[in-house]
MINUPA-269712 format. One record per residue: residue in three letters; x, y, z of N, C-alpha, C in turn. Coordinates in steps of 0.05 Angstrom, whole numbers, plus 5000, padded with zeros to 4 digits. Atoms other than C-alpha are relative to their C-alpha. Last residue first. Layout:
// residues N
ALAXYZXYZXYZ/...
***
This chain:
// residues 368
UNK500950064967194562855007499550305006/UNK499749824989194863004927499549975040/UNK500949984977194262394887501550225012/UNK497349864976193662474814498750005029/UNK500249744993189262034768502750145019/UNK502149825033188261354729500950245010/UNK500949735001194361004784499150084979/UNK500549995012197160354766497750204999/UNK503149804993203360474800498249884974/UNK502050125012209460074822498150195000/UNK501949895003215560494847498049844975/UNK501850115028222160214868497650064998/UNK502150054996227460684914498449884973/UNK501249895026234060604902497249955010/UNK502449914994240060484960497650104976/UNK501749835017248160434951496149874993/UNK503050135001251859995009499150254985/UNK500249755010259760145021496449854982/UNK499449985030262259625059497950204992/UNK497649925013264959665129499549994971/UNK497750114973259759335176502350054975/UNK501550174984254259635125503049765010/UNK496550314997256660315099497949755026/UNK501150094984251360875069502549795004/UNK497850275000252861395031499149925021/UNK498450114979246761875010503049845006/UNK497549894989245462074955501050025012/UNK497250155008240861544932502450114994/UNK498150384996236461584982502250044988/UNK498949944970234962374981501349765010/UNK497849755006233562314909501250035022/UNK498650155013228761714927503150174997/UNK498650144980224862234969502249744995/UNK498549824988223562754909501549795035/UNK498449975016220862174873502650165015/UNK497950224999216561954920503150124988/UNK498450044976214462574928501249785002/UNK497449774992213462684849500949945031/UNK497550125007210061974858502050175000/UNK498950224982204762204909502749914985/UNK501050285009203362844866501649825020/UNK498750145023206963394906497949814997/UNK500949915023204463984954501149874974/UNK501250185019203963615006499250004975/UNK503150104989208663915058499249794975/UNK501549975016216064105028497349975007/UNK498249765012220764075089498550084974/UNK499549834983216963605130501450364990/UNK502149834993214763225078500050235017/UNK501349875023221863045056498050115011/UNK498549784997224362925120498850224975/UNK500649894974218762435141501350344995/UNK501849855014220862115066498450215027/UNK499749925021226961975085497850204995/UNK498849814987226061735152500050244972/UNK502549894992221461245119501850245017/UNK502649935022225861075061498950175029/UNK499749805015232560965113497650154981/UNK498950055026229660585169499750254984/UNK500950195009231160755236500049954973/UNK500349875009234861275274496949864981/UNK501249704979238060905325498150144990/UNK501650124980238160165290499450295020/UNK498449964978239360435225499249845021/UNK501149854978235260105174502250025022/UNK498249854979237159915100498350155019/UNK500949844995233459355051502350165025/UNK500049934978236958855019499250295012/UNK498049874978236658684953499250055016/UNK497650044997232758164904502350035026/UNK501250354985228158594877503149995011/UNK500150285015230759314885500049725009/UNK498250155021229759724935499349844988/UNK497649854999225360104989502449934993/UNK497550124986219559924959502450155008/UNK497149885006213460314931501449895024/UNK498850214984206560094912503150115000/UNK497449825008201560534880500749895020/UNK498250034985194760164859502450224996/UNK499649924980189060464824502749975023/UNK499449785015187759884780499950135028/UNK497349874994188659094791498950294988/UNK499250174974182158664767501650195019/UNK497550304990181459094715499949985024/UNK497149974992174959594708502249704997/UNK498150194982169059454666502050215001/UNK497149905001163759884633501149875027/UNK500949924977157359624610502850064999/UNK501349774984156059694539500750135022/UNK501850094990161559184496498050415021/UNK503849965004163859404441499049975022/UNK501050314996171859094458495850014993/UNK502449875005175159804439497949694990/UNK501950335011182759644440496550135016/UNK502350024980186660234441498049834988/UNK500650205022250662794614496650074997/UNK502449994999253563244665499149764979/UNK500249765021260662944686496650014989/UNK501649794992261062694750499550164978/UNK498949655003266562194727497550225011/UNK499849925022263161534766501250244997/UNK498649735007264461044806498850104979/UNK497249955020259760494811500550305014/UNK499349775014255060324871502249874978/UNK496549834994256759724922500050234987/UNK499149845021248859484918502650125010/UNK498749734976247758854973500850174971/UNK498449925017244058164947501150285008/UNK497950024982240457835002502050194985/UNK498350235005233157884978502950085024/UNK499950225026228358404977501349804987/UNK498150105024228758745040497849804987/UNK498650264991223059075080501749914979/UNK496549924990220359715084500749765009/UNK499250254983212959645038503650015004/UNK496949865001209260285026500949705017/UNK499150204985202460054993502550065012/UNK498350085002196960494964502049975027/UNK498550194972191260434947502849964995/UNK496650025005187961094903500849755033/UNK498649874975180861024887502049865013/UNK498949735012177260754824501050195025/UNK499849955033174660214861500350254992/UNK497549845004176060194938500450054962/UNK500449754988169559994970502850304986/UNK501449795026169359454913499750265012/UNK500149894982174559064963498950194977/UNK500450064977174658414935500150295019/UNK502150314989173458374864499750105032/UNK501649925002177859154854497049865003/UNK500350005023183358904891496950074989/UNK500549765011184859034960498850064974/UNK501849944978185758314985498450294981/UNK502150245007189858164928497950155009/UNK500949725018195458684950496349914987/UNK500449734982195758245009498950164986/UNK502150034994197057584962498050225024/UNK501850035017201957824923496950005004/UNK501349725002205558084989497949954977/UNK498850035034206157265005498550344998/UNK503050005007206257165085500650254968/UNK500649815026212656865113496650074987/UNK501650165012212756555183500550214979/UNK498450085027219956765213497449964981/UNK499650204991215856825289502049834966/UNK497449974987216657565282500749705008/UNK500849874970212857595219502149895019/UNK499850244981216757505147498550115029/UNK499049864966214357925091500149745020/UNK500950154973214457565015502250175030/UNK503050094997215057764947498349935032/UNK502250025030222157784941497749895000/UNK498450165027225357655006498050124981/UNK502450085028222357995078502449934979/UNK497950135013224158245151498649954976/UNK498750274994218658695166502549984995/UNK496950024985215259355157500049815019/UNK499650174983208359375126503049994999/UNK497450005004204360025102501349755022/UNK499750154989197360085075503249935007/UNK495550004992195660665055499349815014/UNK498950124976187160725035502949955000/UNK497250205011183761204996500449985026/UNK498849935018176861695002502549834988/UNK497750015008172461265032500250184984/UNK498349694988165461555049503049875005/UNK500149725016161261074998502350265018/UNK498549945037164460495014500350344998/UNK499849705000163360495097500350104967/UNK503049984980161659705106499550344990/UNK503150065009166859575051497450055016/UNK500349825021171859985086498449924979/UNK501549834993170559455144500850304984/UNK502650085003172258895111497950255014/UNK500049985031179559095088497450024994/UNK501349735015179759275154500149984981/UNK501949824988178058675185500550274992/UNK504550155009181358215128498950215018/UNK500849935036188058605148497749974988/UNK500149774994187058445228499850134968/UNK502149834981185857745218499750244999/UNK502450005022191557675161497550065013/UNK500249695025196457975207497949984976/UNK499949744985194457565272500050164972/UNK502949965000195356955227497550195005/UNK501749965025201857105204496850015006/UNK498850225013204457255275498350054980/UNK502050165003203958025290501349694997/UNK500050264995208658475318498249775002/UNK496950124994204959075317501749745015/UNK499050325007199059215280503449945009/UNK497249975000196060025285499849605005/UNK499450294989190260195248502449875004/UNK498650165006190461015224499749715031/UNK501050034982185861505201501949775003/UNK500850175005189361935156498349885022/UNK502650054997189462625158499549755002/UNK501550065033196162705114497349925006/UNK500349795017198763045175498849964983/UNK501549714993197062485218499950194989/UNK503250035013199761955173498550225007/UNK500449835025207162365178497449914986/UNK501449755009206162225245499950154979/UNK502349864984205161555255499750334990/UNK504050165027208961345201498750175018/UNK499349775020216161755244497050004978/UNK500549685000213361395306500350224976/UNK503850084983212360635280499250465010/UNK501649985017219860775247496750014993/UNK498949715007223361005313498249954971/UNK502249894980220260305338500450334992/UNK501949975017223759965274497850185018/UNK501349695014230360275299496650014983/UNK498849794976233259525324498750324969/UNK499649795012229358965281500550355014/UNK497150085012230458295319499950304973/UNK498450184993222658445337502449914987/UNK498050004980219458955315501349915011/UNK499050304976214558685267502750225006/UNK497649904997210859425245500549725018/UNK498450174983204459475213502649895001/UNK497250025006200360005191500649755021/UNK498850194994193960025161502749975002/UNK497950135014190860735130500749705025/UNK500250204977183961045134503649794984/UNK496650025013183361725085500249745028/UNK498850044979175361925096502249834989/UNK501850224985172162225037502649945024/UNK500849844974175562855010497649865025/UNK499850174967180062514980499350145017/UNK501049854974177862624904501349885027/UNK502450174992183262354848497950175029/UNK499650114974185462834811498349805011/UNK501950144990185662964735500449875030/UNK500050124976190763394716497450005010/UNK499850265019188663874645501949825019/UNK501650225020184364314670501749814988/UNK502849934981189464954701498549754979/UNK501050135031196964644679496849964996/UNK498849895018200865114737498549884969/UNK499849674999196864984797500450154972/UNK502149985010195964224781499150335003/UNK500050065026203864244783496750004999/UNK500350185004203964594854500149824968/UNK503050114998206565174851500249704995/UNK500550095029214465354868497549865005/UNK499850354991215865764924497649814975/UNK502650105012218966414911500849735004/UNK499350185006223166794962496949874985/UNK502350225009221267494980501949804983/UNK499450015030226567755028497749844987/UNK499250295009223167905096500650004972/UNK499750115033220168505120502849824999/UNK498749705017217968525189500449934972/UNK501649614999212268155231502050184986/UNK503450005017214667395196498350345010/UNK500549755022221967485226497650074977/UNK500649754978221167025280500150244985/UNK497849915003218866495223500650225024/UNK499550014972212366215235502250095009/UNK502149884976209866645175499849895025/UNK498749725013216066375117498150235031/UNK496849924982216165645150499450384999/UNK499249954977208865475135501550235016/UNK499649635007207265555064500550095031/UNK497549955013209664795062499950374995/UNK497649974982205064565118502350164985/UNK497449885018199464755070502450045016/UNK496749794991193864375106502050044977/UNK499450135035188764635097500349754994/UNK502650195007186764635172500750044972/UNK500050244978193664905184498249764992/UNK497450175005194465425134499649675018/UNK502650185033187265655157502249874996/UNK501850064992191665795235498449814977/UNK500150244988197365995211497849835000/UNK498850215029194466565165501049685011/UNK503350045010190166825231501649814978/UNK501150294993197566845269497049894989/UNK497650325007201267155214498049875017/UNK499950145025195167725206502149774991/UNK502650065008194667955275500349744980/UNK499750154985203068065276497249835008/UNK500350225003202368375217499949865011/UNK497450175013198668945239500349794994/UNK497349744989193868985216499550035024/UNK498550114977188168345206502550205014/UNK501149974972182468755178501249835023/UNK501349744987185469195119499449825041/UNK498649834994191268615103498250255019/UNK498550084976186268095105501850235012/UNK501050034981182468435050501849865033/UNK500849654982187368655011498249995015/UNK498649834987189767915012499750295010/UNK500550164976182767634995502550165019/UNK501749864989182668114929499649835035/UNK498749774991189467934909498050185013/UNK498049904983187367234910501250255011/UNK497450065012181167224878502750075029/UNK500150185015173667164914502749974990/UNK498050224996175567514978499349854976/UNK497049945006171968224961501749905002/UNK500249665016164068154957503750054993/UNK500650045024164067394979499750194982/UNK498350265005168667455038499349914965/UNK497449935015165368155051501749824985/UNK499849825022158567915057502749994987/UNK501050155023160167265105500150164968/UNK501350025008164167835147499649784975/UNK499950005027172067745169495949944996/UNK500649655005171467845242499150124981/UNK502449905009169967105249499750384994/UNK499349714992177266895266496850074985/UNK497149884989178066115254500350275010/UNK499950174970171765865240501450175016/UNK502649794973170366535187499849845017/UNK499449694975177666315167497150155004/UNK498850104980176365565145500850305023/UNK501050084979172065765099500949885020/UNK503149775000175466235052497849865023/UNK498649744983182065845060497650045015/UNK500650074980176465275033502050115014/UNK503550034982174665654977500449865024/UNK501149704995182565864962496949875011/UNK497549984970185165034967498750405006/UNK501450084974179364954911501849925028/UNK501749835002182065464866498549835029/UNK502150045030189365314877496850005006/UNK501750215003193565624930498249904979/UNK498750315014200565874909498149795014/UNK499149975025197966644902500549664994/UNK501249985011195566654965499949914976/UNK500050184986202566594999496749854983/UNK497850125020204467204944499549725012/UNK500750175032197967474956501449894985/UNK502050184997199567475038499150024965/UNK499450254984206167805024497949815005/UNK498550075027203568414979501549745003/UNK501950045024198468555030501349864979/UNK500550344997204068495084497749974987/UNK497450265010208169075041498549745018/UNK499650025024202369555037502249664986/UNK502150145009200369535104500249824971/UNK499450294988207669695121497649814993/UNK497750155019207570245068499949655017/UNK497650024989200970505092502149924991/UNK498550214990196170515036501750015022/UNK498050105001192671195007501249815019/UNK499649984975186171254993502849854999/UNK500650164975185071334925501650005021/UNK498050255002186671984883498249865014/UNK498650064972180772484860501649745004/UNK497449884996179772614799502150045021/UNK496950135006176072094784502050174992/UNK497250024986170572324822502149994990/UNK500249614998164672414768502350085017/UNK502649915010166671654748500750365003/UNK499549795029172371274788496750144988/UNK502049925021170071084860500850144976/UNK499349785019175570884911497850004974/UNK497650065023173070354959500450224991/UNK500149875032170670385025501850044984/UNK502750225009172169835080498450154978/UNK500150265010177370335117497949844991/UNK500650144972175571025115500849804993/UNK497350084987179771355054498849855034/UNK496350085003175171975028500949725022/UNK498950064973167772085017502749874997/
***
């Protein structure tokens, strides 16, 4: 029997006969969804795979597990039962979404996503490319983050409360909001969720905690000037006092200066240029897991517009937005630092250069 859709080509006593032949257009968004395919990893494919019999049930339980197991077999499937493409962009949206893979986005919301399109490659993830040997951390428990924002005598920090907000949303988080606290207010509210991810242990996945103030080396100021010691914040979290968070990723995004000190830059030419203690039971450190990242050096002064707001968290808003999540937490850092410190920046006429600082004592990779 010849070429209906949903039968295959049979070599054997047949195989002289050709297979059913392809459309060209079929052909070319088959070869487009295994290239989109192509840059999920194994457990980002099983939950495609379940996220699209929510999403569009047309696709059979059978078939999903008879002819969607690999990538090029999920695409020829999509291709037969979403055609045209115009079907098949908005179903791919859709799992894309609940992924999420904001970063395979652009190419299928595009107005030119129903015709042909230049293929552009988009670079795999790094646990994509080095199969077994990146160790992740799980977060598929619940993601609960802490933000808080003194606004007061700080013009653009309310532009920075919205840009958190929603780049937590994407990353799923669940988020506790804290604004304009006095110290006491901020330790209240901190202790209560520090205390209520111990009530919930087992279904944590990681916690973000992010505080935007005025601040000096070591220390955030609330809006009444009171200082409150970051040493003692990170504390809180630590593996004694918050056992809900052991071996799972905390981390800290703090947007406040670090002293008074101001970077002018240089010029430059542009030219290229185990200890084994016996014991049985198995200990952690006091301190592990952490990832802590400033928006400068000790010491110096932090930078926030007052229209726009501050520079790191705009930064990194831009970054995600334009790459999704497909980086280890520090590669994004990384990649958002790069965006700092090319910038120019001028503070009432002088020429102000920017570095992002990165504490980690991270066992694994984080992937939001």
């Amino acid at each position: 029997m010849e070429g209906s859709p949903g039968i295959g080509w049979r070599s054997g006593a047949d195989s002289s006969r050709t297979p059913p032949k392809i459309p060209p257009a079929m052909e070319e968004l088959q070869s487009r969804l295994q290239e989109t395919l192509d840059l999920l990893s194994s457990q980002e494919l099983r939950s495609f795979r379940d996220h699209l019999k929510k999403v569009e049930p047309r696709v059979s339980q059978v078939k999903l597990e008879l002819e969607g197991c690999s990538p090029s077999g999920l695409a020829r499937l999509l291709a037969k039962q979403y055609y045209p493409p115009a079907a098949a962009k908005r179903v791919l949206v859709q799992v894309l979404e609940q992924l999420p893979r904001a970063d395979l986005l652009p190419r299928w919301q595009s107005a030119a996503a129903d015709g042909p399109v230049i293929p552009r490659k988009i670079p795999k993830r790094s646990y994509d490319c080095v199969e077994g040997e990146l160790d992740r951390y799980d977060l598929s428990g619940r993601r609960k983050a802490f933000l808080m924002c003194v606004k007061r005598n700080r013009p653009g920090a309310h532009q920075d409360v919205l840009l958190m907000e929603d780049w937590l949303g994407q990353c799923q988080f669940e988020n506790t909001l804290c604004i304009d606290p006095d110290k006491m207010e901020l330790l209240g509210k901190i202790t209560s969720f520090r205390d209520g991810l111990n009530e919930i242990k087992d279904d944590i996945g990681c916690c973000l905690v992010a505080l935007m103030a005025h601040g000096e080396e070591g220390f955030i100021r609330m809006k009444d000037g009171e200082k409150v010691s970051l040493e003692g914040i990170f504390e809180m979290f630590n593996n004694k006092n918050c056992p809900a968070l052991q071996e799972k990723p905390k981390i800290f995004i703090i947007q406040a200066c670090r002293g008074e000190r101001k970077d002018s830059g240089v010029e430059t030419d542009d030219e290229p240029m185990d200890s084994d203690d016996g014991s049985e039971k198995r200990r952690l450190p006091t301190f592990s897991d952490y990832f802590i990242i400033y928006p400068t050096q000790a010491d110096h002064v932090a930078l926030r517009d007052p229209r726009t707001g501050s520079v790191m968290i705009k930064a990194m808003t831009e970054v995600f937005k334009q790459y999704g999540n497909k980086w280890h937490i520090a590669d994004f850092f990384t990649k958002v630092n790069n965006r700092v410190v090319h910038r120019e920046f001028n503070l009432r006429n002088e020429p102000i250069k920017v570095s992002l600082v990165m504490e980690s004592t991270l066992t694994k990779f984080v992937y939001f």
